[in-house]
Backbone as a printed PyTorch tensor [residue, N CA C, xyz], in Angstrom:
tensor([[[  0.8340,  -1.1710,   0.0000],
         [  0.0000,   0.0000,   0.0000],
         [  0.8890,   1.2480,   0.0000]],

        [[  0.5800,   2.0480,  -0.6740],
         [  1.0720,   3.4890,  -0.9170],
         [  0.7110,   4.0780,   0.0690]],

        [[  1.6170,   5.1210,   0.9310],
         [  1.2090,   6.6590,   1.3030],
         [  1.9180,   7.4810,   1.4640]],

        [[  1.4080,   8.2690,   1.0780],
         [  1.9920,   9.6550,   1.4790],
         [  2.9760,  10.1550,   2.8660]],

        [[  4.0210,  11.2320,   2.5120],
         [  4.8690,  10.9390,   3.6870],
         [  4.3420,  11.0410,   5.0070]],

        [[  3.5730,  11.6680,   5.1760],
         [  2.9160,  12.4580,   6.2670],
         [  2.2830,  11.1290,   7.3420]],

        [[  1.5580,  10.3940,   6.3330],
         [  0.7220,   9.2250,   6.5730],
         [  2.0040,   8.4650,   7.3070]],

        [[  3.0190,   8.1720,   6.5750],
         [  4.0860,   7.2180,   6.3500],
         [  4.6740,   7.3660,   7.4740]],

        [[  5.0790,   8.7520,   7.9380],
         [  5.8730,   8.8780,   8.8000],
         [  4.9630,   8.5050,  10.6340]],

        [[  3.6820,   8.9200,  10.2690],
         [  2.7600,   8.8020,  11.3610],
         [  2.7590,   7.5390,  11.9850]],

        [[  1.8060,   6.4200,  10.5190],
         [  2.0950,   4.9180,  10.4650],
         [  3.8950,   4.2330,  11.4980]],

        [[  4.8110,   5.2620,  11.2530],
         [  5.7850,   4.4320,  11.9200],
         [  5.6410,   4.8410,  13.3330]],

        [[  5.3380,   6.7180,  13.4210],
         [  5.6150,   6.7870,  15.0480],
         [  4.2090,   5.7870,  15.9740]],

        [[  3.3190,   5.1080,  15.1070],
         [  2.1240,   4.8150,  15.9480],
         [  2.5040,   3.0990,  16.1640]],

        [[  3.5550,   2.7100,  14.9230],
         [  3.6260,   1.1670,  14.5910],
         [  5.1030,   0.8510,  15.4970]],

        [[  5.5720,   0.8640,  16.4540],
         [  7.2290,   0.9830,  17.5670],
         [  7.5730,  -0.8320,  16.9800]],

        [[  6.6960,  -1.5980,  16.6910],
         [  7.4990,  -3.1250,  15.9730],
         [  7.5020,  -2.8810,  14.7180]],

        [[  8.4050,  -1.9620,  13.9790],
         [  8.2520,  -1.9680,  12.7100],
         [  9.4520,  -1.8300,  12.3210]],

        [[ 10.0640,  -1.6110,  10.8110],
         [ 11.4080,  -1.8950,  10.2010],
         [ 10.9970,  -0.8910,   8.9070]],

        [[ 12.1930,  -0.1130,   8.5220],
         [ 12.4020,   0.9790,   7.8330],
         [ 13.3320,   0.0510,   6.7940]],

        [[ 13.0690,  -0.0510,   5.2780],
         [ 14.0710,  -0.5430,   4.7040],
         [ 13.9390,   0.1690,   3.0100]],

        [[ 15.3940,   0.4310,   2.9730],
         [ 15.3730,   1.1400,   1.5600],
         [ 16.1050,  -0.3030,   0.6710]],

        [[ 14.9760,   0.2390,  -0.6740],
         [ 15.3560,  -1.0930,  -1.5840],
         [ 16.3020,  -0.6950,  -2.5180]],

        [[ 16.6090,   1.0680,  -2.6710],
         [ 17.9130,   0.7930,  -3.3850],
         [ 19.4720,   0.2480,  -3.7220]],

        [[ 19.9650,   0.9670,  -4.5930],
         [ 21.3030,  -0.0890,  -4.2140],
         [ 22.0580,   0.6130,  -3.4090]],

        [[ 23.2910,  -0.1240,  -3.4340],
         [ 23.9480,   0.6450,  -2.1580],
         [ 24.9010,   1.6770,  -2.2470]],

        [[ 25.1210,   1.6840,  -3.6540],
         [ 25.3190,   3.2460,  -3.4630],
         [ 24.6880,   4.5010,  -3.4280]],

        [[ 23.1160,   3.9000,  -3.9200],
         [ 22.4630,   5.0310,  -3.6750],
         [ 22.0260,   5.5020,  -1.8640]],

        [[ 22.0340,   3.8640,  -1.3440],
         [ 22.0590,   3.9490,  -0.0180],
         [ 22.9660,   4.4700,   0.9720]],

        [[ 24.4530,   4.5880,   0.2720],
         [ 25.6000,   5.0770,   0.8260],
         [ 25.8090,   7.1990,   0.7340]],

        [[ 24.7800,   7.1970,  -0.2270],
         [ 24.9770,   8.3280,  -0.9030],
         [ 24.2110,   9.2080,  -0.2940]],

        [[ 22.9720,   8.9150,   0.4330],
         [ 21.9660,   8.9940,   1.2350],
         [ 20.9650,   8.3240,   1.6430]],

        [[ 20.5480,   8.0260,   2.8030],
         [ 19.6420,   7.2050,   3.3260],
         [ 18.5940,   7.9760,   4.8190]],

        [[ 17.3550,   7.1410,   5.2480],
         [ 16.8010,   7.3980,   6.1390],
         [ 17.7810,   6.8220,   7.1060]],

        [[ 17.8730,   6.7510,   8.2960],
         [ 18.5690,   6.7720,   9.2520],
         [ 17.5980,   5.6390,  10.2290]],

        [[ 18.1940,   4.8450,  10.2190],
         [ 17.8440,   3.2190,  10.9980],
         [ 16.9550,   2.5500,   9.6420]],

        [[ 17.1410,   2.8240,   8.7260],
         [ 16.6450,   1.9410,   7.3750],
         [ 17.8130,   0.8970,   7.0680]],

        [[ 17.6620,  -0.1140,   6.7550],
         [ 18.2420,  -1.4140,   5.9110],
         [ 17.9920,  -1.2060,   5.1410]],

        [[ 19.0860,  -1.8050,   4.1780],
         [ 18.7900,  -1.7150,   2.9450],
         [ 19.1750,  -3.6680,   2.1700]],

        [[ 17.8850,  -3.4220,   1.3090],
         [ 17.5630,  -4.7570,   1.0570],
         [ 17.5220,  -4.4770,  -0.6470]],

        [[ 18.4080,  -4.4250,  -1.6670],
         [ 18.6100,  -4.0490,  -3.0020],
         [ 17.4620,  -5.0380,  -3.8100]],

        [[ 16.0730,  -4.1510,  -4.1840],
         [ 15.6180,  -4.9960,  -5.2040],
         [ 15.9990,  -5.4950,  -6.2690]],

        [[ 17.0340,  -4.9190,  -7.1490],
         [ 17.6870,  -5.2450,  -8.3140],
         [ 18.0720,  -6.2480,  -7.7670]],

        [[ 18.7530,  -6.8130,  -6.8010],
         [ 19.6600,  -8.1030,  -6.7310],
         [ 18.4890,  -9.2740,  -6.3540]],

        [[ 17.6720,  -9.4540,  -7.6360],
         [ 16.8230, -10.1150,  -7.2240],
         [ 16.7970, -11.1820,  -6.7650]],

        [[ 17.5940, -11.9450,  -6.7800],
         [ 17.5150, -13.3000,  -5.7040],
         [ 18.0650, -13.0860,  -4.2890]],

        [[ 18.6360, -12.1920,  -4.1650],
         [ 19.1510, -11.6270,  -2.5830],
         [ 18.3010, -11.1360,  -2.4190]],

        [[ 17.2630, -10.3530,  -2.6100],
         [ 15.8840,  -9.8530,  -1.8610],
         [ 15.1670, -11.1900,  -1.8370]],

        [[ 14.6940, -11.4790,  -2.9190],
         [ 13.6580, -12.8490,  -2.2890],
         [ 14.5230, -13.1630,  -0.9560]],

        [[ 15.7930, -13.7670,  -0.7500],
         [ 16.0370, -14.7920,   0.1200],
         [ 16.2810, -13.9190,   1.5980]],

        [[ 16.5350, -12.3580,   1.2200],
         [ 16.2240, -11.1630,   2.6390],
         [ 14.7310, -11.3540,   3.2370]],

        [[ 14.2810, -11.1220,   2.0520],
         [ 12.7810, -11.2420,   2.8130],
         [ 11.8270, -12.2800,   2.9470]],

        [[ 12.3760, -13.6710,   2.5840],
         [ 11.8750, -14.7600,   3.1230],
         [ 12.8090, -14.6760,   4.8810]],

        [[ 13.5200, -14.4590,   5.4230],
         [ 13.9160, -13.8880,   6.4580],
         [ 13.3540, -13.4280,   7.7280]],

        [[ 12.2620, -12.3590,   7.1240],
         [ 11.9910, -10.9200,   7.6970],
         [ 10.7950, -11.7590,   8.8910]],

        [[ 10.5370, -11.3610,   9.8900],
         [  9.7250, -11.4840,  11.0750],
         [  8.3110, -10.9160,  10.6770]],

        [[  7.3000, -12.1620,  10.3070],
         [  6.4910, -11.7930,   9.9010],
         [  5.4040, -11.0610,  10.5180]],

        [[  5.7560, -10.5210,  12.2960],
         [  5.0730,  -9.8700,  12.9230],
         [  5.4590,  -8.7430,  13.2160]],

        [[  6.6540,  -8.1320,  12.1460],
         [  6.7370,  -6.6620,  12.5810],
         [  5.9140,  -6.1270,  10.6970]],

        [[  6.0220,  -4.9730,  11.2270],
         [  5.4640,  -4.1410,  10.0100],
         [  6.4480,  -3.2660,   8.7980]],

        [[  6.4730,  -3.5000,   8.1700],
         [  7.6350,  -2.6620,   7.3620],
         [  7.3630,  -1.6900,   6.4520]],

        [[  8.1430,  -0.6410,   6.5460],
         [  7.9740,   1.0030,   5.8640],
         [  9.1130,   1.1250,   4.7460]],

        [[  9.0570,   0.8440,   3.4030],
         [  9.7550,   0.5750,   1.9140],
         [  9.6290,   1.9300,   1.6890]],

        [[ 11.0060,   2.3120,   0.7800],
         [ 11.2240,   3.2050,   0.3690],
         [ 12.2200,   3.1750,  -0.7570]],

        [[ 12.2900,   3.7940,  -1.7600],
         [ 13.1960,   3.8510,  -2.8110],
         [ 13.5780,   5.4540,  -3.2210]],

        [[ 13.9390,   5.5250,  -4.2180],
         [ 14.0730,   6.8200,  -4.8320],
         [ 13.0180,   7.5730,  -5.1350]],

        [[ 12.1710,   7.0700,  -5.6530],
         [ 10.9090,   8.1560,  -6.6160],
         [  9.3770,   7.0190,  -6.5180]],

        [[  9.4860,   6.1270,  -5.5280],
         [  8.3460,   5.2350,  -4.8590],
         [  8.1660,   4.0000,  -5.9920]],

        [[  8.6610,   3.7180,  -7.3190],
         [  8.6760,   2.6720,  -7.8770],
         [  8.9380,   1.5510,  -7.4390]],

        [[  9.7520,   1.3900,  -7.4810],
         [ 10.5400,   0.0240,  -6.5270],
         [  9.9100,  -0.3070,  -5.2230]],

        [[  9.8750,   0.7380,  -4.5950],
         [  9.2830,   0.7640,  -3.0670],
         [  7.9280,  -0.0950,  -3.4150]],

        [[  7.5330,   0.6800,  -4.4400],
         [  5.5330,  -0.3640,  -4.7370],
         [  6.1140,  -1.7840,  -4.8720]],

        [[  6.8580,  -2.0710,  -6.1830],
         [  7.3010,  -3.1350,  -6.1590],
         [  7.7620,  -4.0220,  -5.8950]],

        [[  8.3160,  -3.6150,  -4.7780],
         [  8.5960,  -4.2860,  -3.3680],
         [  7.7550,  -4.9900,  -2.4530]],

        [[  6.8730,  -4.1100,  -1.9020],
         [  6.0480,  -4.1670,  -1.2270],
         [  4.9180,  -5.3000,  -1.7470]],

        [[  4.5210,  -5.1840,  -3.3470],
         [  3.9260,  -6.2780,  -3.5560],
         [  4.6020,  -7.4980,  -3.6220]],

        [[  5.7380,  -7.5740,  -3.5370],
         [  6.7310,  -8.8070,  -3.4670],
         [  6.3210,  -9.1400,  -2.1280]],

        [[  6.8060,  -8.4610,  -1.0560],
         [  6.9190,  -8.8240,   0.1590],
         [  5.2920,  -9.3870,   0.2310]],

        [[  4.4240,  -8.6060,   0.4330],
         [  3.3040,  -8.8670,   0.6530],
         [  2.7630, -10.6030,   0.1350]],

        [[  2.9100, -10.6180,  -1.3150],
         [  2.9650, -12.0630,  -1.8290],
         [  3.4310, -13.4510,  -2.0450]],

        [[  4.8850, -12.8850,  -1.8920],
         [  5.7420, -13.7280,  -1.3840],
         [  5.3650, -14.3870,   0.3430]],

        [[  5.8260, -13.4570,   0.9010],
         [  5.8990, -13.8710,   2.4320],
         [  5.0030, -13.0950,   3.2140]],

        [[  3.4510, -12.7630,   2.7720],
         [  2.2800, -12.2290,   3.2170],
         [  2.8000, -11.4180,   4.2130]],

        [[  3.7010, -10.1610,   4.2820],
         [  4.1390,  -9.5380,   5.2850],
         [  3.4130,  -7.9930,   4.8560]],

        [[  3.0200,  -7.4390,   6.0800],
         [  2.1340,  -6.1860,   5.6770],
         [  3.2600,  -4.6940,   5.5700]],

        [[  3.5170,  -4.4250,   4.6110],
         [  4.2820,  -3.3870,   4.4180],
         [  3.6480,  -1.9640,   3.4720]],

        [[  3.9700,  -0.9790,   3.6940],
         [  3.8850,   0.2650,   3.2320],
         [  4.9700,   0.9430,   2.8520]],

        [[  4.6800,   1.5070,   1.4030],
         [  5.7160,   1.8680,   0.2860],
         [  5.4460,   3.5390,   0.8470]],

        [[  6.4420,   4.5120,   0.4950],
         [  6.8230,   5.7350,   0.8350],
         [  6.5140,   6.4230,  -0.2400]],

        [[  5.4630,   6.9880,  -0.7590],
         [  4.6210,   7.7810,  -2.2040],
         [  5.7690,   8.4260,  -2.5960]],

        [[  6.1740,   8.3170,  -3.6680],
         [  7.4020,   9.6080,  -4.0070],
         [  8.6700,   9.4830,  -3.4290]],

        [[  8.9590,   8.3150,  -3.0840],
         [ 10.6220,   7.9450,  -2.0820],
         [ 10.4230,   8.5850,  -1.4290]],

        [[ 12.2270,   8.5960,  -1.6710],
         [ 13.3800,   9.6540,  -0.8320],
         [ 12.8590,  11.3220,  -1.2270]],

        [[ 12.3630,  11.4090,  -2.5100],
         [ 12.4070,  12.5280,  -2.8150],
         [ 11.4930,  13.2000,  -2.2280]],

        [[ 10.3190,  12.6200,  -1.3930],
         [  9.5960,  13.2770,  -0.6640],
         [  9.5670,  13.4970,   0.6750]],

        [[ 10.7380,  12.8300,   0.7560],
         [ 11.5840,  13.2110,   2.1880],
         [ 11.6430,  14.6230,   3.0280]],

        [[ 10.9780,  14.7990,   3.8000],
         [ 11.5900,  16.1990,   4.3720],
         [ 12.5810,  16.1180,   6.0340]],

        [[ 12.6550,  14.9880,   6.4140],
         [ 13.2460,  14.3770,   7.9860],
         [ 14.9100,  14.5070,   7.2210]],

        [[ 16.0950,  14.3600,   8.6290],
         [ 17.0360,  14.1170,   8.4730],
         [ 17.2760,  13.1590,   7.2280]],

        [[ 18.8890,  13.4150,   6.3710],
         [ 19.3390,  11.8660,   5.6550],
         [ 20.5750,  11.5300,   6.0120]],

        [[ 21.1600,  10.7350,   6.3060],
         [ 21.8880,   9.8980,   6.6100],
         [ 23.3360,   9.3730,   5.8910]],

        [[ 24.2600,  10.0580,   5.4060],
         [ 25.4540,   9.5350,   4.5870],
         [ 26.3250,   8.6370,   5.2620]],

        [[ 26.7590,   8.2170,   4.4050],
         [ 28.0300,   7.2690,   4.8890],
         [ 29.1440,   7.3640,   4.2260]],

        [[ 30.5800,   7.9920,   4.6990],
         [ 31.0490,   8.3360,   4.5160],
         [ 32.1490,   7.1030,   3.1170]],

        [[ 33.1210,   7.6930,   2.4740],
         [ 33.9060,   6.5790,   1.6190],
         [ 34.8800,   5.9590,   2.4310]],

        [[ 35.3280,   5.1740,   2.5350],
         [ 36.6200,   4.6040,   3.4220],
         [ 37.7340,   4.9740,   2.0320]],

        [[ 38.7040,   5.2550,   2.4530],
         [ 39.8270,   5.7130,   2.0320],
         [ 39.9600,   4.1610,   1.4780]],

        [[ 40.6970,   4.2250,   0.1790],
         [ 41.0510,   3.0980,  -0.8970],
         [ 39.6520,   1.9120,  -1.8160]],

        [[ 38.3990,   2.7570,  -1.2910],
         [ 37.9930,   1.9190,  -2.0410],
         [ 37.1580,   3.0160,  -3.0420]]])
């Protein structure tokens, strides 16, 4: 299910067993991220199936991507795959207005 950030952000302060996870890759995750989000790369599609056959099917999870594509697409994965109730972030990152989160380069790589 889609919502809006407002919704999105509410949904987490009301949901305290829940999990924040961005499905981009990791450099987009390195480049900026929400802050206590995982990141679970949909492109690497057999490493997500086998992340989120994983996932604790009694917490709730809040998906997010860049521009909310992936995030949907995710979410109907998760949901069908491993009937887990999750909510996609309308518009990503880009509708972000909270802190973001970098991670810095380590020297030599």
């Amino acid at each position: 299910m889609d919502l809006e950030l407002s919704e999105w952000k509410q949904q987490i302060d009301l949901l305290p067993n829940s999990q924040i996870i961005d499905v981009r890759t990791k450099t987009e995750f390195q480049k900026g991220h929400i802050l206590g989000s995982t990141i679970i790369d949909i492109k690497q599609l057999d490493l997500f199936i086998q992340r989120i056959n994983q996932l604790d099917k009694s917490k709730v999870y809040f998906v997010y991507c860049k521009a909310g594509v992936r995030g949907a697409q995710a979410c109907r994965m998760m949901s069908r795959l491993q009937n887990l109730r999750c909510y996609n972030l309308k518009g990503g990152l880009k509708q972000w207005t909270g802190p973001i989160h970098c991670l810095k380069k380590e020297v030599g790589n």
